[in-house]
C-alpha positions as semicolon CSV with decimal commas, in nm:
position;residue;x (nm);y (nm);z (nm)
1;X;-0,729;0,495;-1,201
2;X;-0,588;0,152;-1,247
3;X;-0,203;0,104;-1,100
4;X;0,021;-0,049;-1,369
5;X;0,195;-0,340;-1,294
6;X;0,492;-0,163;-1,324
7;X;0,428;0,035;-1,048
8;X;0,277;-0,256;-0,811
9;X;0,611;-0,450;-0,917
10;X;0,782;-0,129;-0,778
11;X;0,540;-0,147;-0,454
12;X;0,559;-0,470;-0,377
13;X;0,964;-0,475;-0,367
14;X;0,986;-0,174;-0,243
15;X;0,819;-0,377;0,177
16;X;0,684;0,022;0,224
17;X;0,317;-0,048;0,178
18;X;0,335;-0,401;0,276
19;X;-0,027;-0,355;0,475
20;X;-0,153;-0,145;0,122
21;X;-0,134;-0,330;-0,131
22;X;-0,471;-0,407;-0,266
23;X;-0,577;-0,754;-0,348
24;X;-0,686;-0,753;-0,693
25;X;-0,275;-0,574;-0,808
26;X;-0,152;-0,843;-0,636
27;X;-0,337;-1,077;-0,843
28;X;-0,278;-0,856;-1,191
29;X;0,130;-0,877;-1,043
30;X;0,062;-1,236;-1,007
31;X;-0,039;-1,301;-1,373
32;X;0,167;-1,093;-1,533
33;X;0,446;-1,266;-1,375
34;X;0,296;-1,575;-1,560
35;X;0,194;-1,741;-1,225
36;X;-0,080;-2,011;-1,293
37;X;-0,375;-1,989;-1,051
38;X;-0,610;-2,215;-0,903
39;X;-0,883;-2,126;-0,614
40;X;-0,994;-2,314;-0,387
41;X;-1,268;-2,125;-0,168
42;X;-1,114;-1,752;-0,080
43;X;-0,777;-1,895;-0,146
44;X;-0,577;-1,810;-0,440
45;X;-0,306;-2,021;-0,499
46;X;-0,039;-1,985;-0,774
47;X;0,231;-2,154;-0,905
48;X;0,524;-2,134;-1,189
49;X;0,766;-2,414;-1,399
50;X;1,087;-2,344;-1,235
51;X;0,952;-2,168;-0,909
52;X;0,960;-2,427;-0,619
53;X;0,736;-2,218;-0,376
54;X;0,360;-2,195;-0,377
55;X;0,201;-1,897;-0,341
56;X;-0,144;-1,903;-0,170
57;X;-0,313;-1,575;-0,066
58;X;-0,622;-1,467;0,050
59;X;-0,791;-1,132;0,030
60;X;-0,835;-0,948;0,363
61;X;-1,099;-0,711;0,283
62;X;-1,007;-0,497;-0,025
63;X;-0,619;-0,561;0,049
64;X;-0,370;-0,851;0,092
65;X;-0,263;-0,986;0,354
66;X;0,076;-0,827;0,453
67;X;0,267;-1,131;0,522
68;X;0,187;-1,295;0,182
69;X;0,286;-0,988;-0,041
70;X;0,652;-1,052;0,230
71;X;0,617;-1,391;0,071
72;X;0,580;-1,261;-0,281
73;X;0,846;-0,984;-0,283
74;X;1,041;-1,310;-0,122
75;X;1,015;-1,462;-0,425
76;X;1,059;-1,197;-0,693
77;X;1,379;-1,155;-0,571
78;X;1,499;-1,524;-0,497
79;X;1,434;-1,600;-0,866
80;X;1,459;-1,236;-1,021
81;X;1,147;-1,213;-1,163
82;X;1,041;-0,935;-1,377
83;X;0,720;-0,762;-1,538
């Protein structure tokens, strides 16, 4: 069953299941946080009016990379973003 993106908000802040996080909720957490994307061969990059940092990720296998969803939890709480 799909995760909500309630709950991969929750994940994601919560840095427990940094290395679990599958690549395709990161993505759904990505647009519902009204990211824009753009690819550019396996890398996903995203971006937001008012959000100075980039966010580029790439898939590692099924999951993300652990250091990006850092990155993204990083910025969900530097501007307080919400689902």
């Amino acid at each position: 069953m799909p995760m909500t993106t309630e709950k991969i908000f929750l994940e994601v802040i919560s840095g427990k299941k940094d290395n679990a996080i599958k690549f395709s909720d990161l993505h759904k957490l990505l647009e519902a946080l009204k990211f824009s994307e753009r690819v550019k061969g396996d890398h996903f990059i995203y971006y937001k009016n008012g959000v100075r940092e980039i966010i580029n990720i790439q898939p590692d296998g099924k999951n993300a990379k652990a250091y990006q969803v850092k990155q993204i939890r990083n910025v969900i709480l530097a501007y307080k973003l919400e689902v």
